[in-house]
ZAMARGU-4260 file (C-alpha; in steps of 0.2 Angstrom, whole numbers, plus 5000, padded with zeros to 4 digits):
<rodrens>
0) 5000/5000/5000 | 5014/5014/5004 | 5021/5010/4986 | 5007/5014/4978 | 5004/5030/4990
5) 5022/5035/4985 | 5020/5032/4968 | 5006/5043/4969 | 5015/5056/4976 | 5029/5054/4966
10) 5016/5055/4948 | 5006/5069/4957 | 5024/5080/4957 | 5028/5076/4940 | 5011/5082/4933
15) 5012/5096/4946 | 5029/5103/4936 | 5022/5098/4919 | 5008/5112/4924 | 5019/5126/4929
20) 5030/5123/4914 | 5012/5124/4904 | 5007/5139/4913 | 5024/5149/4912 | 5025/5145/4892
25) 5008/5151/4893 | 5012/5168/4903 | 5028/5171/4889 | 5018/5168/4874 | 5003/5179/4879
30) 5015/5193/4886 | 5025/5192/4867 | 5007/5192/4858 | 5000/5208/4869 | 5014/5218/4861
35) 5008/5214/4841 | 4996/5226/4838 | 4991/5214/4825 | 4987/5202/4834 | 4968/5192/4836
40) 4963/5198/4853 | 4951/5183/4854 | 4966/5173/4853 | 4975/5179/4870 | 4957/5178/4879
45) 4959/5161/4875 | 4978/5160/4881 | 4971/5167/4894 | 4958/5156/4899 | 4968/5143/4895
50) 4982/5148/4908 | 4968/5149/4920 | 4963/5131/4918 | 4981/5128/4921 | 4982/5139/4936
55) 4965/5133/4945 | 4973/5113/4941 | 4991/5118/4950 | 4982/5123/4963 | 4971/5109/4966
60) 4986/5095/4965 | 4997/5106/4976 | 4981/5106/4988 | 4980/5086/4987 | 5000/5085/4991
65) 4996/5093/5007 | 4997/5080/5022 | 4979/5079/5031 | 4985/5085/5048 | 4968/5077/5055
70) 4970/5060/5048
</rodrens>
């Protein structure tokens, strides 16, 4: 059983820096496109929302690799 808890643990980390490397690419590329004036701004609202899916699933996993202090 602890085998399989750490092997969660360790998959959960994985796909937890997976995300913040999403995010951040995420952040660079909508930073670059908001300085093209030419730019589709329906395309960065979608980065946009895009990065917030990301963000709200970050926080989630970080929250799950929390110890329950009342277990």
């Amino acid at each position: 059983m602890t085998a399989h808890i750490e092997t969660n643990l360790f998959a959960n980390r994985v796909r937890l820096k997976e995300l913040r490397v999403a995010h951040r690419d995420l952040d660079v590329t909508i930073e670059e496109l908001a300085h093209d004036p030419l730019i589709d701004q329906i395309r960065i609202k979608r980065l946009k929302k895009r990065r917030l899916v990301l963000k709200d699933m970050i926080v989630r996993l970080e929250s799950d690799l929390i110890p329950n202090l009342n277990a």
